[in-house]
Backbone atoms as SQL, in Angstrom:
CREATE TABLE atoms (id INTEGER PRIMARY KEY, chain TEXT, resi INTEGER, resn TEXT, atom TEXT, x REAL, y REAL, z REAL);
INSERT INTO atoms VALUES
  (1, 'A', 1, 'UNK', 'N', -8.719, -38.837, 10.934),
  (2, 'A', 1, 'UNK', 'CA', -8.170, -38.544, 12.237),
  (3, 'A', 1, 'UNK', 'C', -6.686, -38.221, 12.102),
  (4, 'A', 2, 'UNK', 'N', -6.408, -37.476, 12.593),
  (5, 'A', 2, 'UNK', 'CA', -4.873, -36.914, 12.710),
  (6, 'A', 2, 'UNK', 'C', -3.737, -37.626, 13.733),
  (7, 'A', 3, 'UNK', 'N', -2.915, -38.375, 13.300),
  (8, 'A', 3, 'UNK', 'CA', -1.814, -39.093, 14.025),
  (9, 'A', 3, 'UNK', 'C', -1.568, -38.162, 15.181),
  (10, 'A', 4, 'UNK', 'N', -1.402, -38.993, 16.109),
  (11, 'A', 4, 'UNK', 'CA', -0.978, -37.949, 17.455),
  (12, 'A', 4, 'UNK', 'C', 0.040, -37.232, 17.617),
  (13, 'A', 5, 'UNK', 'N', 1.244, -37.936, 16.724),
  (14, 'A', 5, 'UNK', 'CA', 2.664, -37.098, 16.916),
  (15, 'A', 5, 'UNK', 'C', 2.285, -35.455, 15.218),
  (16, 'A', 6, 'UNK', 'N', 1.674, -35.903, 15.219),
  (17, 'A', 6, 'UNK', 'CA', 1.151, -35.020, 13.630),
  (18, 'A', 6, 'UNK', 'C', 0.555, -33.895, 14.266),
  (19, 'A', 7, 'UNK', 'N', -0.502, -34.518, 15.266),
  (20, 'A', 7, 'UNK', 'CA', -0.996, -33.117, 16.174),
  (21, 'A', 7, 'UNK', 'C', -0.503, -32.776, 16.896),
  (22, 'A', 8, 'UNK', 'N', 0.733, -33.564, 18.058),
  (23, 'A', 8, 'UNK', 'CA', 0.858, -32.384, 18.564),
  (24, 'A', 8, 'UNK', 'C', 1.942, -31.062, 17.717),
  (25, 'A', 9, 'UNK', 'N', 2.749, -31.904, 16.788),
  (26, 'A', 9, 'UNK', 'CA', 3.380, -30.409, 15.620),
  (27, 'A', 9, 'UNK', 'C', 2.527, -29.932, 15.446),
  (28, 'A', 10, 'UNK', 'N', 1.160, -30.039, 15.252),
  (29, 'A', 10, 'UNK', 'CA', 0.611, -29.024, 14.680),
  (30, 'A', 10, 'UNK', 'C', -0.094, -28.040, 15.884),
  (31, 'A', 11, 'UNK', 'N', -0.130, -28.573, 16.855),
  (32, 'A', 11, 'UNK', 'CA', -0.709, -27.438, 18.367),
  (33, 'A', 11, 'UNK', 'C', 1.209, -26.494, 18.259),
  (34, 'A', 12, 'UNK', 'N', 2.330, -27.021, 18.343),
  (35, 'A', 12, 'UNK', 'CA', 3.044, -26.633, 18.543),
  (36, 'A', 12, 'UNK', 'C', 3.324, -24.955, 17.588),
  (37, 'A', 13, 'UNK', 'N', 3.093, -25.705, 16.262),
  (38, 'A', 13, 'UNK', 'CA', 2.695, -24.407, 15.185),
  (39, 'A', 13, 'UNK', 'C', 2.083, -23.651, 15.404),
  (40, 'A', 14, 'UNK', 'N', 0.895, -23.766, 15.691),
  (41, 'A', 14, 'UNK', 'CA', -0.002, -23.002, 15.653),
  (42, 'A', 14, 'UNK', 'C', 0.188, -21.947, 16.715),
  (43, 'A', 15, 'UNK', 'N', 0.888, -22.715, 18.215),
  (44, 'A', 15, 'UNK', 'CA', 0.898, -21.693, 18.955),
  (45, 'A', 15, 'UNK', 'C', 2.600, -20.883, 18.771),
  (46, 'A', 16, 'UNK', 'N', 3.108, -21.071, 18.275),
  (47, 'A', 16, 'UNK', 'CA', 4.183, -20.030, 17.437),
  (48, 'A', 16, 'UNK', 'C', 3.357, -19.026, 16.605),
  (49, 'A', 17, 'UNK', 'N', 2.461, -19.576, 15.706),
  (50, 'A', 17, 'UNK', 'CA', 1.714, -18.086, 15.098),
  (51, 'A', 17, 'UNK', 'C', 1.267, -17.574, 16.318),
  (52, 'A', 18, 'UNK', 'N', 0.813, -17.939, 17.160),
  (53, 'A', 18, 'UNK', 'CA', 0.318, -17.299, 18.796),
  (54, 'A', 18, 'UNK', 'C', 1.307, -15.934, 19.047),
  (55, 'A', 19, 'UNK', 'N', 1.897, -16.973, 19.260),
  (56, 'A', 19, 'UNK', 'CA', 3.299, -16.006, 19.997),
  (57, 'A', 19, 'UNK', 'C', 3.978, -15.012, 19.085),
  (58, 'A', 20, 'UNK', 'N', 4.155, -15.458, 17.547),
  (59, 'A', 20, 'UNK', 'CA', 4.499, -14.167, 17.006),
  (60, 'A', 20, 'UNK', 'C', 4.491, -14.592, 15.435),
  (61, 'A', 21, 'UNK', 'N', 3.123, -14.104, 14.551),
  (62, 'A', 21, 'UNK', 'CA', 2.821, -14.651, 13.028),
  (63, 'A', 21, 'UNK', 'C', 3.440, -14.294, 12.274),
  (64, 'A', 22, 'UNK', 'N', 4.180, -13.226, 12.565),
  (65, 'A', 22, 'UNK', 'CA', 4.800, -12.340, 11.550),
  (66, 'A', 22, 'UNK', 'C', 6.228, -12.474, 11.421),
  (67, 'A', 23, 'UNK', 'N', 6.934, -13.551, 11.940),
  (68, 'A', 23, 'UNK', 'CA', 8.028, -14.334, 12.299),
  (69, 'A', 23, 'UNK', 'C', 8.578, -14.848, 10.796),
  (70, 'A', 24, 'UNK', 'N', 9.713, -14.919, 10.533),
  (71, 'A', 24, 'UNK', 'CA', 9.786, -15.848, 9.311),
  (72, 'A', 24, 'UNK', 'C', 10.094, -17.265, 9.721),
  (73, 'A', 25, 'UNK', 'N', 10.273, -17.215, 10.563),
  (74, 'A', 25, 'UNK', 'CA', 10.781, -18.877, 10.946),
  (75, 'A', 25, 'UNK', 'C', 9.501, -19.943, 10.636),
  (76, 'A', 26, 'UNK', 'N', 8.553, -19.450, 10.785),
  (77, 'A', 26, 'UNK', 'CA', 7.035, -20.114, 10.664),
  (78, 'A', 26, 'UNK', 'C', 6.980, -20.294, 9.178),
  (79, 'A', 27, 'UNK', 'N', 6.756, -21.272, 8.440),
  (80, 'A', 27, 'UNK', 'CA', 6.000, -22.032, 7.090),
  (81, 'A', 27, 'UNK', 'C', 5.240, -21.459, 6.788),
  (82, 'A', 28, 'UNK', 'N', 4.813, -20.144, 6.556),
  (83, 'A', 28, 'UNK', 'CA', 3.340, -19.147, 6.524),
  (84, 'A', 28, 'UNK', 'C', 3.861, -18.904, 4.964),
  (85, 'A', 29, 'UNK', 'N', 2.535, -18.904, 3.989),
  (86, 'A', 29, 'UNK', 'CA', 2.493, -18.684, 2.748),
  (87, 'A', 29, 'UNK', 'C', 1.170, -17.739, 2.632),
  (88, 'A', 30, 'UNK', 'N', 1.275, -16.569, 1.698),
  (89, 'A', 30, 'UNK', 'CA', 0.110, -15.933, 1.545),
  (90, 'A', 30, 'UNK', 'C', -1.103, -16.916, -0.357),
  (91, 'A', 31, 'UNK', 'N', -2.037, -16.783, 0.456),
  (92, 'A', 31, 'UNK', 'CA', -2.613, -17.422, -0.448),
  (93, 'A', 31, 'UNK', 'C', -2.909, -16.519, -2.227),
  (94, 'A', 32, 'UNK', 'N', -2.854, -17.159, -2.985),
  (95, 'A', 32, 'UNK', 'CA', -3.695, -16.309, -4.120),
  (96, 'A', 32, 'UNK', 'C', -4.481, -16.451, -4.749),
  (97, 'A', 33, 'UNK', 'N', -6.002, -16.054, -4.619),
  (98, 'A', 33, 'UNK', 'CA', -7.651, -16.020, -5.583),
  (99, 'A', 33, 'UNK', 'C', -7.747, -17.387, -5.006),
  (100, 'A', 34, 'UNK', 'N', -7.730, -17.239, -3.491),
  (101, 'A', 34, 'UNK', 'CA', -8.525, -18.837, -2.750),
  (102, 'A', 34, 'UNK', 'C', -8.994, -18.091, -1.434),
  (103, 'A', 35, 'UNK', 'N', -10.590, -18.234, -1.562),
  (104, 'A', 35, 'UNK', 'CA', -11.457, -17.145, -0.924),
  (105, 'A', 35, 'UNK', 'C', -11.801, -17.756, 0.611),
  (106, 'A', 36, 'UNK', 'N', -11.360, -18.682, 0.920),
  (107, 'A', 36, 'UNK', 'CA', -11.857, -19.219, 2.097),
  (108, 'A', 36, 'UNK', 'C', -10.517, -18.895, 3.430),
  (109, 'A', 37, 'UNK', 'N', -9.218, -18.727, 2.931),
  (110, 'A', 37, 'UNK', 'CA', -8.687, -18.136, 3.686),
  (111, 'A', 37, 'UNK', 'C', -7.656, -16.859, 3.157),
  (112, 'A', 38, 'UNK', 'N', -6.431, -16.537, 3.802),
  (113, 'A', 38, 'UNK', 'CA', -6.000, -15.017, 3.517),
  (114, 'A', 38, 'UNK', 'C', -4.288, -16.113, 3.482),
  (115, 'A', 39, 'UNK', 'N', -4.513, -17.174, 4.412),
  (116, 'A', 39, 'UNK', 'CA', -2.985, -17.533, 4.514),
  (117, 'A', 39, 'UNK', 'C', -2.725, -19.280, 4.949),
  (118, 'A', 40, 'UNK', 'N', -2.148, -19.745, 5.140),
  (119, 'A', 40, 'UNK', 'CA', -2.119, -21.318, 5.219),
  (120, 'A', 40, 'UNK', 'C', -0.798, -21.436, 5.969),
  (121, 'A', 41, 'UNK', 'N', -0.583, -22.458, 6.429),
  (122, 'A', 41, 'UNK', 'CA', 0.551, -23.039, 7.735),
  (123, 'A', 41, 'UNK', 'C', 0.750, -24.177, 7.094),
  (124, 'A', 42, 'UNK', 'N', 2.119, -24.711, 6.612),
  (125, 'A', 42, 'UNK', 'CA', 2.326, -25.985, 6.328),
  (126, 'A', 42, 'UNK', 'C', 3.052, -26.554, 7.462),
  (127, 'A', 43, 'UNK', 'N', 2.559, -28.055, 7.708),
  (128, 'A', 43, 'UNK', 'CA', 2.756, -28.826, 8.837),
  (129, 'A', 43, 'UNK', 'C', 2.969, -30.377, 8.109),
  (130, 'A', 44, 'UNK', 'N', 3.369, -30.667, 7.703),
  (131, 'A', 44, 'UNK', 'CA', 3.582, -32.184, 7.025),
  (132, 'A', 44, 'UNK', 'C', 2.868, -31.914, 6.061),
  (133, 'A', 45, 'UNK', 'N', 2.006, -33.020, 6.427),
  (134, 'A', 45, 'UNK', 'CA', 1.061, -32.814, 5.043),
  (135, 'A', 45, 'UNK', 'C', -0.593, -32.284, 5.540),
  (136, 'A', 46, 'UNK', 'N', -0.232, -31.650, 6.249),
  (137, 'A', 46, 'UNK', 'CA', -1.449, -31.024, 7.203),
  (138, 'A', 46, 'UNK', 'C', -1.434, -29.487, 6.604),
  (139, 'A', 47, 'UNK', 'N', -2.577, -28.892, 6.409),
  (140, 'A', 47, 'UNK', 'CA', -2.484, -27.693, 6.279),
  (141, 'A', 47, 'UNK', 'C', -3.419, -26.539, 7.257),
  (142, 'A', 48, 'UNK', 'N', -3.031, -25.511, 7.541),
  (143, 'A', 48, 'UNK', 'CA', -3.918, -24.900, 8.464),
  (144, 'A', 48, 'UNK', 'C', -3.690, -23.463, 7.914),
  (145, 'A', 49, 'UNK', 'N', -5.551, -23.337, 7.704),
  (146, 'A', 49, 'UNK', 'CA', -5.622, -21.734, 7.240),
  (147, 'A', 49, 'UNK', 'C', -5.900, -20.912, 7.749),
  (148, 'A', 50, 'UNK', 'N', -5.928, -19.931, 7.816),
  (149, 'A', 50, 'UNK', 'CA', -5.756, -18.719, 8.863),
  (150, 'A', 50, 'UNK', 'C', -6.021, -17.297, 7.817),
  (151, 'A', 51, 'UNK', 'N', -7.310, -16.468, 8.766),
  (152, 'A', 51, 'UNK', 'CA', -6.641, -15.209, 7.813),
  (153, 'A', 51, 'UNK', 'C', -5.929, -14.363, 9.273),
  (154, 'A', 52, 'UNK', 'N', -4.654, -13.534, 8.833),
  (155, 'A', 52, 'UNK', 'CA', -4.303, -12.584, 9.088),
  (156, 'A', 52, 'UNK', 'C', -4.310, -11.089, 9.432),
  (157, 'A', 53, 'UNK', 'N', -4.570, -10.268, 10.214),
  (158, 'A', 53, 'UNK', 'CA', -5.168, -8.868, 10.317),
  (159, 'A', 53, 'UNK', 'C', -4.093, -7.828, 11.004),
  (160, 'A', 54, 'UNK', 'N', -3.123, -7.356, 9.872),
  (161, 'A', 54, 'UNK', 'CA', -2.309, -6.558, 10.248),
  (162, 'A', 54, 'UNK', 'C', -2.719, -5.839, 11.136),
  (163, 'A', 55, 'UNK', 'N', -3.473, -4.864, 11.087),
  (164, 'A', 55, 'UNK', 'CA', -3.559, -3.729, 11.833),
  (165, 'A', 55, 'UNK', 'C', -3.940, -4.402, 13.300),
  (166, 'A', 56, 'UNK', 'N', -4.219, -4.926, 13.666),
  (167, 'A', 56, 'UNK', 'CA', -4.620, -5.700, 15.123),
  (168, 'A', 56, 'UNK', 'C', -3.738, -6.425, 15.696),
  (169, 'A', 57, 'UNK', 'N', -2.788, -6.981, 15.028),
  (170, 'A', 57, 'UNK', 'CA', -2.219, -8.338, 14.888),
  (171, 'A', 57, 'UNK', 'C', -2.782, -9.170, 15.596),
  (172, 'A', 58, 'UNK', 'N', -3.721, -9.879, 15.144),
  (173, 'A', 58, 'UNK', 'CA', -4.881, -10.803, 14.899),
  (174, 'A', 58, 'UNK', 'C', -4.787, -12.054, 13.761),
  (175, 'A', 59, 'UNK', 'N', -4.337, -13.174, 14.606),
  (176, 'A', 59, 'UNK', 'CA', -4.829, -14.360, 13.624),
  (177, 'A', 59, 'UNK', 'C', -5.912, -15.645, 14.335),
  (178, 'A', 60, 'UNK', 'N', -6.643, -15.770, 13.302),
  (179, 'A', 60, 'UNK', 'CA', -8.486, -16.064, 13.129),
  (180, 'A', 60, 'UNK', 'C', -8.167, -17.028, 12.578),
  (181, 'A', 61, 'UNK', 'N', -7.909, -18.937, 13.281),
  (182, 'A', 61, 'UNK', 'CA', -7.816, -19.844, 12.689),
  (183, 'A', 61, 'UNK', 'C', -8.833, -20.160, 11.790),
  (184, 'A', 62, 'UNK', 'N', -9.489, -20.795, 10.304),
  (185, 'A', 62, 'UNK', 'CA', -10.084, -21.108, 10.168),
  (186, 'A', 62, 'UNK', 'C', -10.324, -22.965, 10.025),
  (187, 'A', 63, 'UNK', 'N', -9.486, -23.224, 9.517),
  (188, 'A', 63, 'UNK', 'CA', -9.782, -25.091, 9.812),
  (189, 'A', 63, 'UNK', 'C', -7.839, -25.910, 9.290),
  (190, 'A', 64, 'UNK', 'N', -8.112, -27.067, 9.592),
  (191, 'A', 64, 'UNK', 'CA', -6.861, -27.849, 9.587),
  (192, 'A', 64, 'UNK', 'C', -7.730, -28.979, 9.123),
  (193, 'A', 65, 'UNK', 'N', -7.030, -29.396, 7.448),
  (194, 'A', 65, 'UNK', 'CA', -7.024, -30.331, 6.661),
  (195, 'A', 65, 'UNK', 'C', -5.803, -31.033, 5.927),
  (196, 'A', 66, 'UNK', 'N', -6.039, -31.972, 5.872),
  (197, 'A', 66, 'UNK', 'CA', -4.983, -32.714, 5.182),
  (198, 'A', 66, 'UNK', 'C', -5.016, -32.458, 3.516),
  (199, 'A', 67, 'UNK', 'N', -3.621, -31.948, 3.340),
  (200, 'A', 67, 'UNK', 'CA', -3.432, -31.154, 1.955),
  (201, 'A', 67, 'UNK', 'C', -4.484, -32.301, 0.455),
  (202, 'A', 68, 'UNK', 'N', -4.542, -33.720, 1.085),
  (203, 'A', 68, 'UNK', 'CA', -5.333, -34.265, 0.182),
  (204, 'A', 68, 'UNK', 'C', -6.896, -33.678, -0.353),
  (205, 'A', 69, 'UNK', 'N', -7.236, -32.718, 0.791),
  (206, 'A', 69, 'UNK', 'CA', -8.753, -32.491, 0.683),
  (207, 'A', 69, 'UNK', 'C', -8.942, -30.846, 0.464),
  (208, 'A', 70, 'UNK', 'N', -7.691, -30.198, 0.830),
  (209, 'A', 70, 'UNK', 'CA', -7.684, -28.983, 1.097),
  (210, 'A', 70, 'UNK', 'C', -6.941, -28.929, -0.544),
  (211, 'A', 71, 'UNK', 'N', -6.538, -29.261, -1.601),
  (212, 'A', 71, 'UNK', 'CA', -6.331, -28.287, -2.951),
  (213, 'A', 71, 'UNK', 'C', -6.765, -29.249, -4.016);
């Protein structure tokens, strides 16, 4: 279960990629030869992956794990 002050940073993040992903201010790392997502959000020790879709600008959460389980 995710600490409450842990989630709400992490609703807060997430809706900054909302508002604009392509931002540098955002913790956004592109992933490399890890097939389940395109990109990842660091949040403490929370991670949230996401792929990315330039041409649309489109981001497609896929899940939020704690970096213990996620590498």
């Amino acid at each position: 279960m995710i600490p409450k002050k842990t989630l709400q940073l992490l609703l807060r993040r997430i809706r900054a990629l909302e508002n604009d992903p392509w931002t540098e201010d955002v913790a956004v790392k592109k992933l490399q030869d890890y097939r389940v997502a395109d990109f990842r959000l660091r949040v403490g020790d929370y991670r949230v992956l996401f792929h990315k879709h330039e041409e649309t600008k489109e981001i497609h959460l896929l899940r939020v794990l704690h970096r213990s389980k996620l590498y």
